[in-house]
Backbone as a chain_set.jsonl record, in Angstrom:
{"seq": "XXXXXXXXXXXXXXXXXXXXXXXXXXXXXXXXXXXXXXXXXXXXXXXXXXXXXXXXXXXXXXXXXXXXXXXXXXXXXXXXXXXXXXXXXXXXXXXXXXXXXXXXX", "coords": {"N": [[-132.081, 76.734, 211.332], [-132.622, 77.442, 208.731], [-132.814, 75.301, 207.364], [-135.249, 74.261, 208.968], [-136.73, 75.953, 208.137], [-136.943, 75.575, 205.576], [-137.977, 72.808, 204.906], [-140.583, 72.935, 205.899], [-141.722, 74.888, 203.852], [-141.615, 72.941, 202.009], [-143.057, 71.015, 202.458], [-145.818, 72.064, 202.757], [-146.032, 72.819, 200.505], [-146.677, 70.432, 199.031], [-148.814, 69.312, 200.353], [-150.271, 71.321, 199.008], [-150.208, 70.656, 196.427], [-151.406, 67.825, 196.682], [-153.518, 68.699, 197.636], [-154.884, 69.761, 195.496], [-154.838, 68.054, 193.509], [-156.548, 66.269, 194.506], [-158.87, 67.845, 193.683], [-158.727, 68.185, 191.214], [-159.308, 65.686, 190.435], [-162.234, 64.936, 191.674], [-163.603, 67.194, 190.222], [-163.396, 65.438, 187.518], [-164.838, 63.92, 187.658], [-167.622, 64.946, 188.687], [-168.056, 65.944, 185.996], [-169.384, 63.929, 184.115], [-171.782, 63.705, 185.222], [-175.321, 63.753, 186.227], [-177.092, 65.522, 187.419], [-179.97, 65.967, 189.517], [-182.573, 67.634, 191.05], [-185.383, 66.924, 193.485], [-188.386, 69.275, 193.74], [-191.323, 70.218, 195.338], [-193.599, 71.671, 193.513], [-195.869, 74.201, 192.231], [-198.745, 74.698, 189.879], [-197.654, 76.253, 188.156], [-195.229, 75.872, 187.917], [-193.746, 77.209, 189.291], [-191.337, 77.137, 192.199], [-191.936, 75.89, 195.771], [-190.838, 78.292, 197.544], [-186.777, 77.6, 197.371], [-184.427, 76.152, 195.89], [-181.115, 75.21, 197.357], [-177.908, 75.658, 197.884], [-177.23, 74.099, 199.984], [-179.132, 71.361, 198.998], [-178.105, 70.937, 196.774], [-175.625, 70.379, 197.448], [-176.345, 68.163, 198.896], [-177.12, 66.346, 197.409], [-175.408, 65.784, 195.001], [-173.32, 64.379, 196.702], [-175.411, 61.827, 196.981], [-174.497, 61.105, 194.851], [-172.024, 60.314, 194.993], [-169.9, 62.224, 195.355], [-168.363, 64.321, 197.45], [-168.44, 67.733, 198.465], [-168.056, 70.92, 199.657], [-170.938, 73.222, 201.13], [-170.099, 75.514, 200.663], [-168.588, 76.025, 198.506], [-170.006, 76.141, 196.649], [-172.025, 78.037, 194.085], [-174.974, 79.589, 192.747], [-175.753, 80.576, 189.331], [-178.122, 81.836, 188.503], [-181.274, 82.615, 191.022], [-182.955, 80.021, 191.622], [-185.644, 79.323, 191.415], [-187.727, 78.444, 189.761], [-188.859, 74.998, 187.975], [-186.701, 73.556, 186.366], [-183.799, 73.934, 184.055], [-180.593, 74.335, 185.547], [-177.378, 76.021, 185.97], [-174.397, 75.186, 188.264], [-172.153, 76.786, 189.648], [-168.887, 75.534, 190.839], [-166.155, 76.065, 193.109], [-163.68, 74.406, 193.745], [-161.015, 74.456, 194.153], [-158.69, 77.001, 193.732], [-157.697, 76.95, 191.079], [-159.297, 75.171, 189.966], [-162.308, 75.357, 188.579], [-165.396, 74.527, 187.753], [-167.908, 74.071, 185.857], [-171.585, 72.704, 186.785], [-174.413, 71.402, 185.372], [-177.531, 71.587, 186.097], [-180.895, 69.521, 187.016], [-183.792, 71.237, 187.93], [-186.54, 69.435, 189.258], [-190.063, 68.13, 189.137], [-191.344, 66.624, 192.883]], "CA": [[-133.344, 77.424, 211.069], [-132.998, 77.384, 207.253], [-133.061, 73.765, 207.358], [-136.353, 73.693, 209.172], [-137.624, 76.8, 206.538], [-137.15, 74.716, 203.995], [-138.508, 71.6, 205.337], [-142.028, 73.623, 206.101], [-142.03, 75.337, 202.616], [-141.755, 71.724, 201.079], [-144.355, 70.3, 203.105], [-146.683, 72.762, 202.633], [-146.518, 72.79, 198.585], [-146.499, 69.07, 198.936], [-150.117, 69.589, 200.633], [-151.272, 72.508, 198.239], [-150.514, 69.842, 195.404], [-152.325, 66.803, 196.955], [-155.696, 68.946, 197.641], [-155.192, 70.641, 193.731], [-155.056, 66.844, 192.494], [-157.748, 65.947, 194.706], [-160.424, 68.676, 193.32], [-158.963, 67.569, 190.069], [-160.388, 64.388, 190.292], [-163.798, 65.384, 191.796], [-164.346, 67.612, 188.426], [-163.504, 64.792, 186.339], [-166.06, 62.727, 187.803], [-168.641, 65.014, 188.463], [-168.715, 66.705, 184.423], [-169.747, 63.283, 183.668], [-172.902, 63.261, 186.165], [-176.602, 64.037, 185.487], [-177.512, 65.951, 188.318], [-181.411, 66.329, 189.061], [-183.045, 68.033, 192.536], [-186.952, 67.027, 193.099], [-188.706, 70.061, 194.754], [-192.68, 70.622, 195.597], [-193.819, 73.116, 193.034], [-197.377, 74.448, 191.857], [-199.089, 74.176, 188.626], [-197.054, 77.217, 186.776], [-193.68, 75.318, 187.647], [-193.135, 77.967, 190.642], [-191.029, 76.511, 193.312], [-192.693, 76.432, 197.003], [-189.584, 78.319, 198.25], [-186.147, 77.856, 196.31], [-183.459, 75.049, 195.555], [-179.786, 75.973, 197.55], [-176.489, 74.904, 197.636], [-177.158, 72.556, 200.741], [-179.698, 70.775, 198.754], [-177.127, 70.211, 195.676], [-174.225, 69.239, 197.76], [-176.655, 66.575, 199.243], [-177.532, 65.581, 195.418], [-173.701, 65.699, 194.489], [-172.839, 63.384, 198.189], [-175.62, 60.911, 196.952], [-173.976, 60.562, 194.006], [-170.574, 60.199, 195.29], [-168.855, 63.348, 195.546], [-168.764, 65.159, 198.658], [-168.22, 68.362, 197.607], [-168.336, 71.881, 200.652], [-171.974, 73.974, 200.338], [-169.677, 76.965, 200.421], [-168.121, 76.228, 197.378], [-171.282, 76.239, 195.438], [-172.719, 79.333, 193.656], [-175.736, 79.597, 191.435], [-176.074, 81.836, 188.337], [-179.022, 82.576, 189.378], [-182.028, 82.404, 191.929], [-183.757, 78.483, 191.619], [-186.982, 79.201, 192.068], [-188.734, 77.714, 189.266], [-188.712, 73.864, 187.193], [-186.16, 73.458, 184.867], [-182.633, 73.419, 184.224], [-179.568, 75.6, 185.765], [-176.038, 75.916, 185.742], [-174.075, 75.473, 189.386], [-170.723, 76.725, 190.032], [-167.884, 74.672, 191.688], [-164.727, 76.639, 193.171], [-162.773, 73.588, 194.207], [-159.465, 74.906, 194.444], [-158.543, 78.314, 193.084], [-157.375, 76.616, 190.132], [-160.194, 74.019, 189.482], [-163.598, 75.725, 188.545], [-166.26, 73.693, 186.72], [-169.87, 74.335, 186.069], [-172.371, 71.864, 186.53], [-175.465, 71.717, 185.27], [-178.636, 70.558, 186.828], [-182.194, 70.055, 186.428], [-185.205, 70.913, 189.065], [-187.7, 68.13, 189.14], [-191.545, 68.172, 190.707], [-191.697, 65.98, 193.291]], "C": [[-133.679, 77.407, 209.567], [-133.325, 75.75, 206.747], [-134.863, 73.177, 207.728], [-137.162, 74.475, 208.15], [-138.184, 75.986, 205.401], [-138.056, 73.434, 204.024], [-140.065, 71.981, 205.55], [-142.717, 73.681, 205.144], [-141.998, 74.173, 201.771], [-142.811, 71.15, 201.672], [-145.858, 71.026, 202.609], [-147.229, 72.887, 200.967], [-146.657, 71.349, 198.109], [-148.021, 68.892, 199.131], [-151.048, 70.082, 199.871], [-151.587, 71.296, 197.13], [-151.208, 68.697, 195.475], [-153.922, 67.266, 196.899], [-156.264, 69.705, 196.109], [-155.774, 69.016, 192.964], [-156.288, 66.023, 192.694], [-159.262, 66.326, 193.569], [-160.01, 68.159, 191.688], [-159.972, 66.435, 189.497], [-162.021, 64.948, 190.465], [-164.281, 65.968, 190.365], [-164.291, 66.878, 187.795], [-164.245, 63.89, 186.499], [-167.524, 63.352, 187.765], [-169.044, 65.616, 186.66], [-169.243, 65.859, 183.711], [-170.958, 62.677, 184.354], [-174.305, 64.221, 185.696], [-177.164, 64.683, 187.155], [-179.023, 66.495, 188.7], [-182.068, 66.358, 190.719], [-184.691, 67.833, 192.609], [-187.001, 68.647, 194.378], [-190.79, 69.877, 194.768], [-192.647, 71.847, 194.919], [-195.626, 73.139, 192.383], [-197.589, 74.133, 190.53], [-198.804, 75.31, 187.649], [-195.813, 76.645, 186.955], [-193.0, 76.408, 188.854], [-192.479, 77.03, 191.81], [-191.721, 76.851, 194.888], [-191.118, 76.597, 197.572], [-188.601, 78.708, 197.26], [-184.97, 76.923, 196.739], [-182.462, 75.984, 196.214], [-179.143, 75.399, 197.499], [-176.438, 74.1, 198.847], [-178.001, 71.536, 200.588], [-178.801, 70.125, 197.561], [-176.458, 69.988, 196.226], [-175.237, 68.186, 198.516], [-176.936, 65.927, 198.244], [-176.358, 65.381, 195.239], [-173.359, 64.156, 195.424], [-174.069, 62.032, 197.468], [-175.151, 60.367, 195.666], [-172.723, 60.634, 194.039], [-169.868, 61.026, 195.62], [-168.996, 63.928, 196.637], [-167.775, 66.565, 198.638], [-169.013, 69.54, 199.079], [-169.777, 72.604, 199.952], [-171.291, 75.141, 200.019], [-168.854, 77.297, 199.617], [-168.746, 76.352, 196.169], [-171.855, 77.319, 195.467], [-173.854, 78.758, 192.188], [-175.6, 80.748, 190.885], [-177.073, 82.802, 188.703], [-180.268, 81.95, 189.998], [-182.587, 80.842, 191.111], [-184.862, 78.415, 192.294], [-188.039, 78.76, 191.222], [-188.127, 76.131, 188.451], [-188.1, 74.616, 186.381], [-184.754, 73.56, 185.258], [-181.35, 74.484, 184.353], [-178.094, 75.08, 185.675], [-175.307, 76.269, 187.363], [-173.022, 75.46, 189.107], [-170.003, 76.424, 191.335], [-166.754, 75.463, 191.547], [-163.964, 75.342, 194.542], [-161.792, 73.739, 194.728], [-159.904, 76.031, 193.915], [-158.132, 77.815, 191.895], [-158.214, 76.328, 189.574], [-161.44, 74.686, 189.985], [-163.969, 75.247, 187.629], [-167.572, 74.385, 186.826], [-170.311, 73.408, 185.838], [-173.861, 72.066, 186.529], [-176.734, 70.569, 185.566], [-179.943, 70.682, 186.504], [-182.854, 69.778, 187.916], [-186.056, 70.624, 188.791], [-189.208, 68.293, 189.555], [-190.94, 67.132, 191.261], [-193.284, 65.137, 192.955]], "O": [[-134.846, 77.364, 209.178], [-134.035, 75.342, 205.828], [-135.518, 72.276, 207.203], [-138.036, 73.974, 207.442], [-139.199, 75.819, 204.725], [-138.808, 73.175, 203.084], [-140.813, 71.042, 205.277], [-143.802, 73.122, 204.987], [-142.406, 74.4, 200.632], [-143.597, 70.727, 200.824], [-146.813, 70.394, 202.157], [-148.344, 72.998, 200.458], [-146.743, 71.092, 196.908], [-148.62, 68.359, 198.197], [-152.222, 69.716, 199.806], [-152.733, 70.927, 196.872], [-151.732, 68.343, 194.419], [-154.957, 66.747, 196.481], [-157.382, 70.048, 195.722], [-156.718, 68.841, 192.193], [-156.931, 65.375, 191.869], [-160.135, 65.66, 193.012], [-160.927, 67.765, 190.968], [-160.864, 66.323, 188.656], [-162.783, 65.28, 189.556], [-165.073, 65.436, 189.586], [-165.146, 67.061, 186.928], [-164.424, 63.022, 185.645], [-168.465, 62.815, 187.181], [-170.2, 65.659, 186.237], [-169.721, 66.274, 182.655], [-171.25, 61.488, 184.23], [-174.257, 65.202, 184.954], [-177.666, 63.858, 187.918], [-179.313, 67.552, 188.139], [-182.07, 65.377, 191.461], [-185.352, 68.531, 191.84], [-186.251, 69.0, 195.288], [-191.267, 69.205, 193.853], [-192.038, 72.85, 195.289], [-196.343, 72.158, 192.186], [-196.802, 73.39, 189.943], [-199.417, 75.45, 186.591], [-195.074, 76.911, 186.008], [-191.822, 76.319, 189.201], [-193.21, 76.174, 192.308], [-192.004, 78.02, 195.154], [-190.359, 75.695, 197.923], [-188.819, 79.599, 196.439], [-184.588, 76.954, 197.908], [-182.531, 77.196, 196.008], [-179.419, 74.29, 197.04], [-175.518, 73.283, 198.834], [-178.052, 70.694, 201.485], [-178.786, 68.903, 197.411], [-176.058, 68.907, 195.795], [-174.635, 67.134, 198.733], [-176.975, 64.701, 198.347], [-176.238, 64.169, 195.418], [-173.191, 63.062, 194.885], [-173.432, 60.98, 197.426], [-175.401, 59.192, 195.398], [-172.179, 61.063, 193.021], [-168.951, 60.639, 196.345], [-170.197, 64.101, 196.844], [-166.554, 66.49, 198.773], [-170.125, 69.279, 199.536], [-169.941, 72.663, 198.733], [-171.768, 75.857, 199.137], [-168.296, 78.394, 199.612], [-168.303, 76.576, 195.043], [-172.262, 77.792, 196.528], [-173.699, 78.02, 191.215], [-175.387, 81.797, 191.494], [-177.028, 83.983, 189.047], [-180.493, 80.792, 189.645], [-182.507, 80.801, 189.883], [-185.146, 77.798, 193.32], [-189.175, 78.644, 191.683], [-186.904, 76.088, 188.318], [-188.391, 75.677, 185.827], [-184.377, 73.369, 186.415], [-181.104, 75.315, 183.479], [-177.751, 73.94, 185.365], [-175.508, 77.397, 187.814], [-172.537, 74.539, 188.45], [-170.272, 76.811, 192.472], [-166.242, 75.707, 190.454], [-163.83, 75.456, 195.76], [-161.55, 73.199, 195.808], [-161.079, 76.257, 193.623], [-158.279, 78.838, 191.226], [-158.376, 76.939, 188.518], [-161.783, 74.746, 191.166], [-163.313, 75.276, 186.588], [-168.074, 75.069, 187.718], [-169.887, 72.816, 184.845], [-174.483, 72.696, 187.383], [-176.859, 69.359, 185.377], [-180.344, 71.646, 185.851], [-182.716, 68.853, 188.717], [-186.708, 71.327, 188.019], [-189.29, 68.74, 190.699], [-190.088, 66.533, 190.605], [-193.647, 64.199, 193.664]]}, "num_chains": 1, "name": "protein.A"}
C-alpha cells in the first residue's frame, strides 16, 4: 500500500508540473501578442453592448493560444473604444496581464 502511495503522489506532481510548464509557455507567447477585439460602437465610442471574456479567448485562439473563458477577468467593464488590461490565471502560479485594444468595426 505504501508502494502504491507513493507511486500516486509521484504521478500526480509529475502532472501538476507538466500543466505549470504548460501555462508557462502560453504566457511567454502571449506577452509578446498585440491583442485587438472589433466591436459595433456609436459615434461617442460607446459600445452597442460590452466586450467579454468569450470574445477574447476567441481573439487569443485566433492567434494561437487557446486559453479557458473562465480564466479571464477584466479590470474593468468593456464597454467603450479603447484600450484595457485582461487578466490570465493560468495556473495558480502563472498570472499575466494582457493588454488589449477595442476596435470599431
Amino acid at each position: 500500500n505504501r508502494k502504491i502511495l507513493a507511486e500516486n503522489i509521484r504521478q500526480a506532481q509529475f502532472k501538476q508540473d507538466r500543466i505549470k510548464k504548460d501555462a508557462e509557455v502560453i504566457a511567454a507567447g502571449i506577452q509578446n501578442v498585440s491583442v485587438s477585439i472589433g466591436a459595433k460602437a456609436g459615434e461617442t465610442g460607446k459600445i452597442f453592448g460590452a466586450v467579454n471574456t468569450i470574445q477574447f479567448a476567441e481573439a487569443l485562439k485566433k492567434l494561437g493560444f487557446d486559453v479557458d473563458r473562465k480564466r479571464i477577468t477584466f479590470e474593468t467593464d468593456v464597454k467603450f473604444l479603447g484600450s484595457y488590461v485582461a487578466n490570465l490565471n493560468l495556473h495558480k502560479e502563472v498570472k499575466i496581464q494582457v493588454p488589449f485594444e477595442v476596435v470599431a468595426e
